[in-house]
Structure formats: C-alpha cells, structure tokens
C-alpha positions as CSV (number, residue, x, y, z in Angstrom):
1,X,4.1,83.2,74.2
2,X,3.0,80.2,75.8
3,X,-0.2,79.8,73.7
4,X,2.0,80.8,70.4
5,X,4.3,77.8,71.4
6,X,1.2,75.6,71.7
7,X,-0.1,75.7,68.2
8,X,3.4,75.8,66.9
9,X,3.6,72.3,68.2
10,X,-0.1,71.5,67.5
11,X,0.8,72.2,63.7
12,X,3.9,70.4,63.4
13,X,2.1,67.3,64.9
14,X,-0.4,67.6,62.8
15,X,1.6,67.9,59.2
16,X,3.5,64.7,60.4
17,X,2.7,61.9,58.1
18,X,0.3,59.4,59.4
19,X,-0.2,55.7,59.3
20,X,-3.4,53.8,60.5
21,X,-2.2,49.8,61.3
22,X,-4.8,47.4,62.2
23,X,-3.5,44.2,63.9
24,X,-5.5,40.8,63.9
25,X,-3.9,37.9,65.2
26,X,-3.6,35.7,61.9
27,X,-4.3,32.2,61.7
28,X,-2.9,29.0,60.1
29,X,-6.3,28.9,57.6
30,X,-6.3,31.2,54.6
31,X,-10.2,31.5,55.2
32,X,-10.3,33.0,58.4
33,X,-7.6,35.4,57.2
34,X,-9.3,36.7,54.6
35,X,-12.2,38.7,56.1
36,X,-10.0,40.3,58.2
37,X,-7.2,41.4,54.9
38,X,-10.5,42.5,53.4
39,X,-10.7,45.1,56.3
40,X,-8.3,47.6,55.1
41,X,-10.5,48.2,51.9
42,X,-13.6,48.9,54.0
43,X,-11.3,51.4,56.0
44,X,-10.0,53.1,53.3
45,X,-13.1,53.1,51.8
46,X,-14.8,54.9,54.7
47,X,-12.0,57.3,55.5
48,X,-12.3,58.6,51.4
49,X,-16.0,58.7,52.4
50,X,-15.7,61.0,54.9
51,X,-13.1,62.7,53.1
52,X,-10.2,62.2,55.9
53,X,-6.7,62.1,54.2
54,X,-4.5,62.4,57.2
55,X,-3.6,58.7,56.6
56,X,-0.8,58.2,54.3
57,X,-0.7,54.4,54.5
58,X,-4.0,52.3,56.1
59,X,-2.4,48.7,56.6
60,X,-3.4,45.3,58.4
61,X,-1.1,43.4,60.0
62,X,-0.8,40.1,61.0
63,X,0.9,39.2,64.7
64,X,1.6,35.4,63.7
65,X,1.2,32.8,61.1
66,X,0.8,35.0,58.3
67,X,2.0,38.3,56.3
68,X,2.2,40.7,56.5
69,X,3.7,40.9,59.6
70,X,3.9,43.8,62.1
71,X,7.2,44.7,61.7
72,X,6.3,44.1,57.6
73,X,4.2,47.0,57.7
74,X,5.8,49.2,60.1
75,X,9.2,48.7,57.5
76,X,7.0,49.6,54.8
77,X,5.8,52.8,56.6
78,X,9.1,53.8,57.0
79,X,9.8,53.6,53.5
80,X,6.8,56.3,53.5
81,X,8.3,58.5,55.6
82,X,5.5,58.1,58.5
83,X,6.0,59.3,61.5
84,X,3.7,59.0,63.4
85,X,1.3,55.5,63.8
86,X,-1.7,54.3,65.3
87,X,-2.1,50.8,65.6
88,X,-5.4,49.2,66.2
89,X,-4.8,45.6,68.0
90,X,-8.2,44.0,66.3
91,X,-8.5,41.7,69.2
92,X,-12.1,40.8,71.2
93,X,-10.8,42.4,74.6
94,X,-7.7,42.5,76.8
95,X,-5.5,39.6,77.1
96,X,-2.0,38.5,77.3
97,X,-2.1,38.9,73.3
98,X,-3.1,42.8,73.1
99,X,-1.7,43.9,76.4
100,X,1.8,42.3,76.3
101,X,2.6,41.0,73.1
102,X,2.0,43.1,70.8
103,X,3.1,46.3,72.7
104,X,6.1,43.8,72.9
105,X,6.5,43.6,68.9
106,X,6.0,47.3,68.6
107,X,9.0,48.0,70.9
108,X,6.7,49.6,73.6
109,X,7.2,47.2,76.4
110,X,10.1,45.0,77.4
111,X,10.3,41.8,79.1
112,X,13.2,39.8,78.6
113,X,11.8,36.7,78.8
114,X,8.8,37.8,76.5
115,X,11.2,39.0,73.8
116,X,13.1,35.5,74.0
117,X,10.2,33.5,73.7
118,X,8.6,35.9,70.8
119,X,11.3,35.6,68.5
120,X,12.3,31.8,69.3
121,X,8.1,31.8,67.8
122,X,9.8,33.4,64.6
123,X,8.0,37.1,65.7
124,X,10.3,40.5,64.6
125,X,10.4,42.8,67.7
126,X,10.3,46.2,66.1
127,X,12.8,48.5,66.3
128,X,12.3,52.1,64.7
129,X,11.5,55.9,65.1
130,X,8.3,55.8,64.1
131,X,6.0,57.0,67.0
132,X,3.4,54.1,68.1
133,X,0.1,55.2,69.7
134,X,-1.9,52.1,70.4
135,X,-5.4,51.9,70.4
136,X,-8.5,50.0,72.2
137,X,-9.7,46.2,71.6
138,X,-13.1,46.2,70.0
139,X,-14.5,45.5,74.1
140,X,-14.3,49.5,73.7
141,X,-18.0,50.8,72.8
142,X,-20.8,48.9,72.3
143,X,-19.7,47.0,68.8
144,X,-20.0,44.0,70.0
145,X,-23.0,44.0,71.1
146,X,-24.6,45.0,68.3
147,X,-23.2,43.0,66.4
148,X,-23.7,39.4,68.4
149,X,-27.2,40.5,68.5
150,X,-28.1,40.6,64.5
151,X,-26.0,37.0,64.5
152,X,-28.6,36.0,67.3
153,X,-31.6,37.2,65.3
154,X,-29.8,35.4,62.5
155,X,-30.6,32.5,63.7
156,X,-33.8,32.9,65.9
157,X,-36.8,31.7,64.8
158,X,-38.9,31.4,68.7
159,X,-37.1,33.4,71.0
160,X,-39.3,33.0,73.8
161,X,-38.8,29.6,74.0
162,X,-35.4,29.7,73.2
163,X,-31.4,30.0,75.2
164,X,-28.5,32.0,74.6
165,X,-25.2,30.2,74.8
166,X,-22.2,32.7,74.0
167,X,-19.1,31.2,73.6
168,X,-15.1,32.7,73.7
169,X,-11.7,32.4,73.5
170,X,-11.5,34.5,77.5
171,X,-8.1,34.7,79.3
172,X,-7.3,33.5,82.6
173,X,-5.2,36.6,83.1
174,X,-8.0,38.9,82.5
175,X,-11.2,36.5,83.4
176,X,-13.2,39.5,85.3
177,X,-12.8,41.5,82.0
178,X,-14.3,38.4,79.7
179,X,-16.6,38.0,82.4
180,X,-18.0,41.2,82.8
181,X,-17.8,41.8,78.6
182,X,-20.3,38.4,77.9
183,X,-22.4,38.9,80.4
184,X,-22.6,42.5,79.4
185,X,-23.2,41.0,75.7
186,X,-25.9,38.7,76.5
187,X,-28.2,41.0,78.9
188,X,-28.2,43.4,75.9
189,X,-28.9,40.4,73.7
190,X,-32.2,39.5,75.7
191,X,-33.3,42.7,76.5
192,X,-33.7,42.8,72.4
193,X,-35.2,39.6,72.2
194,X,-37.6,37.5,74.0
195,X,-35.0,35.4,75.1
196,X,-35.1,34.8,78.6
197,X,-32.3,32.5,79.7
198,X,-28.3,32.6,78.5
199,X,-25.2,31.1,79.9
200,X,-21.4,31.4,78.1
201,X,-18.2,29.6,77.8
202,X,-14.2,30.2,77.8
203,X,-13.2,27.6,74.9
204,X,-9.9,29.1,73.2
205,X,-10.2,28.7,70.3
206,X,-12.0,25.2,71.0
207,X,-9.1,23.5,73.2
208,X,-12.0,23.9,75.9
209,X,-15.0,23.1,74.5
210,X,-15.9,19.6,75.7
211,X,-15.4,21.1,79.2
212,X,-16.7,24.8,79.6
213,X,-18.7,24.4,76.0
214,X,-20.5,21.7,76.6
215,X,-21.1,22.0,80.5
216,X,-23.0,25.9,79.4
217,X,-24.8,23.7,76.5
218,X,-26.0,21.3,78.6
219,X,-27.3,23.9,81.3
220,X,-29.0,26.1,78.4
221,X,-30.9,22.8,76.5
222,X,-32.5,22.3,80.2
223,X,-34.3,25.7,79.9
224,X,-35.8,26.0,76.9
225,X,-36.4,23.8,73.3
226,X,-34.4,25.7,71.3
227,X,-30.6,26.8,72.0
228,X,-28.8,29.0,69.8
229,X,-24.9,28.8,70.4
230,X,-22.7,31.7,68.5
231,X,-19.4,32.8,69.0
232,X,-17.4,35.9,69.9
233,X,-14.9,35.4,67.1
234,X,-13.5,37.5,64.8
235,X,-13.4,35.4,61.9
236,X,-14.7,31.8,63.0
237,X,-18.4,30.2,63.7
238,X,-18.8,28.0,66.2
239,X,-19.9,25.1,64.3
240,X,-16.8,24.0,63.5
241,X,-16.0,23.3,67.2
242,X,-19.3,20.6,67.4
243,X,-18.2,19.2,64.8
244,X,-14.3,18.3,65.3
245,X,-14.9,17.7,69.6
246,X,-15.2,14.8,71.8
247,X,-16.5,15.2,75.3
248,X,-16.9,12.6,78.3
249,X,-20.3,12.3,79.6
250,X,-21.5,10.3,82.1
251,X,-17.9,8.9,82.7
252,X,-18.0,7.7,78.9
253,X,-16.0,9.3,75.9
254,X,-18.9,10.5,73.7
255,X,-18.8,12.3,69.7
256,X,-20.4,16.6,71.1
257,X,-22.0,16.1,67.8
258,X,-23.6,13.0,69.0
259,X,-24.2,14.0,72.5
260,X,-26.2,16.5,70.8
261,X,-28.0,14.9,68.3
262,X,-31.5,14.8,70.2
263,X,-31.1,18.6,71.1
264,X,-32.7,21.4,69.3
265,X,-29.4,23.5,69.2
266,X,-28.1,25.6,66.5
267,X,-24.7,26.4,66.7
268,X,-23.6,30.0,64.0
269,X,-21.4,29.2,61.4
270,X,-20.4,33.1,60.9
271,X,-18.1,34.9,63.1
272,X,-18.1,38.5,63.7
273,X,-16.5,39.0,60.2
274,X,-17.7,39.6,57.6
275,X,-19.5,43.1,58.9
276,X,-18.6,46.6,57.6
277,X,-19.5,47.9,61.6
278,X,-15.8,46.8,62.6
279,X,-14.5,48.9,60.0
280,X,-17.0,51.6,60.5
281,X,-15.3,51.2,64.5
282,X,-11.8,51.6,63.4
283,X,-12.2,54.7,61.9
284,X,-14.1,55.8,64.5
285,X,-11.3,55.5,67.1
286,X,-8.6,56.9,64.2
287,X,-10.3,59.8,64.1
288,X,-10.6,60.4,67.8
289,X,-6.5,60.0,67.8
290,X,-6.2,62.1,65.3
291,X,-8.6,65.0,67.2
C-alpha cells in the first residue's frame, strides 16, 4: 500500500507544471545585462536539444536595477499555471546576495529588518503558491574553473614567465568560502599552465581595488615579467577597473593606470559571459531537480 502511495505522489509531482527561473543580479549598464538576458535562449535551446519539455516557462530574472524582476516572472508563471519552480540564483558563490536576499524576495526566508530595507530599495517580496526550490551558485562544480582557465589562455602568450592575479567581488560574511573558491580557481589554473605564481583580490565590484587590487598587482609584477589580471565576473572584465581607479602609493595619490604604466600587465576585458558552459550548467542542475 505504502509503495502504491509512493508513485501516486511521485506522478502527481511529476505532471505539475514546471518553471526553470534563472536570477542574475542586474546592473545599472544595459551591456552587462545583456549577456546574461541572452542566457535564457542558450537554455531553452539546450533543454529542446536534449529533448526535455518538463519546463513550461524558462525565464531570467533580474534581483535589482532592471526587468524583469523576480516577482515579474514569478507573476507571469502564475499566469501559466506553474506550480512548481526552480530558481537558479546566477551568482559567483554564497554571499549575503544569494543566501539572504533572494530567498528573502522569493518569500522563503523572513527577516523583518531585511524585508524593510528590500522594499524601501524598490524590491517586490513575493508572495504566492507557487512552490520555490532553489538551487546552487555556479561555486557548485568545477565551471568556474574551467572557464577562468580558457580566459587565462586567452591572454597568455609566456606562461612560464608569467603571474596570475584573480580578482572578485568576495563577501566579508562568507570570506572562507571566496577564499577557499579562488585559491581553488587558480591552483587548477597553474596546474594547466606553466604559470607558477598567483595571488587574488576582494574588489566589489571595484570600490576596493586601489587597496586589495593593486596591493595583489603589485606582489604578482615582483615575480615574474608578465602579469595577467582577469576577473571572476559574470558579465564585466576587469579593465574597466584600471582604468576608472586611483590608488595612493608611496603616501602620494597616483592614476592605477599610471602606477602601471611601466608594468607588463594585461588586465581581461571579458567576463565570464559570454560562454554557452553557464548555460550548459543550468541545465545541468534543472535536470538533477527534476530527477
């Protein structure tokens, strides 16, 4: 009886209808947005490869700046007639964004204070029936590294007399995890190359570089006569970062860009995006929910 019960429930869980949201953060610039909106083709795309059609709606959503918001998408599910959801938060690794926030937007964690200061930001907290499953940050699997190793190679042209510098956004809350993630990155990075020397950075998204970017510069340049700086961003090289910064060296306020103008450095222009492996990932972990 037990076991008959089972596969009822099995079956009516499965002929729910489905919806596959992938969150990004969103940014003020209409470039950086657009690699990631051009996401949801590659997955659909893919999952009509593979011939998967337990999907009824394949979405990206934005948490701030832009639309379509979260609670955009998850209203327009409902107007589907979803059920059941799982949401992808496309972020690097854990931090105070993917572990609190957004399970605050979906509804799946409360925090008074959290709420209050989500929608005085102009953020929807969603409220609906709609059954949320949320997934893993892209830190899940070894995507990353693959991926920060081809923009590497990219831009090598003498690894053994070259350095790695890696830079991040990182999180104070979850430091050990960034820590552990970049120097995770880079040993894979020189294990594949003839690299032999790396250091990396927690910039934001560049309100730190003068300080920890330029200090893990600085260190890398000493090693070796080539350094290759490249980010782990989603959407957004590096070089933008050298060339908008100022840092003080030697007690003196000094242009990065001019600080390093005697340096053989190359700093990537390309973030993570575009690359057809993230949405290769995504499906990847929608179809483990869905086993």
């Amino acid at each position: 009886m037990f076991i008959l019960l089972f596969i009822l429930m099995v079956c009516i869980l499965s002929a729910l209808d489905k919806g596959l949201m992938i969150i990004a953060h969103g940014a003020p610039m209409p470039q950086w947005n657009r690699p990631v909106i051009g996401i949801e083709k590659e997955v659909k795309e893919i999952l009509s490869e593979k011939g998967v059609s337990d999907f009824k709606s394949v979405r990206v959503a934005m948490m701030e700046f832009t639309k379509p918001t979260i609670a955009d998408v998850v209203h327009d599910m409902e107007k589907l007639g979803i059920e059941r959801i799982y949401a992808i938060p496309l972020f690097i690794a854990p931090s105070g964004h993917s572990v609190y926030d957004i399970p605050t937007i979906l509804g799946l964690y409360s925090d008074k204070q959290m709420v209050d200061t989500l929608t005085e930001e102009g953020i929807e907290i969603v409220d609906t029936n709609i059954k949320i499953t949320l997934g893993p940050s892209l830190h899940y699997g070894n995507i990353l590294k693959t991926i920060m190793l081809d923009r590497v190679k990219e831009l090598s042209n003498d690894s053994k007399n070259e350095s790695l510098v890696l830079l991040a956004h990182g999180d104070k809350l979850f430091e050990p995890v960034w820590q552990n993630l970049s120097e995770e990155v880079c040993d894979y990075i020189l294990a594949n190359t003839g690299i032999d020397y790396y250091s990396y950075g927690f910039v934001g998204v560049g309100q730190e570089f003068t300080t920890e970017g330029v200090s893990a510069i600085m260190k890398a340049v000493e090693k070796n006569a080539r350094t290759i700086v490249v980010g782990m961003y989603l959407s957004m090289g590096v070089e933008r970062m050298e060339n908008n910064s100022a840092s003080f060296f030697m007690g003196k306020k000094q242009e990065t860009k001019e600080l390093f103008k005697d340096k053989n450095i190359v700093f990537a222009k390309k973030g993570i995006l575009p690359d057809r492996r993230i949405a290769e990932w995504i499906v990847k972990r929608a179809l483990e929910w869905l086993k």
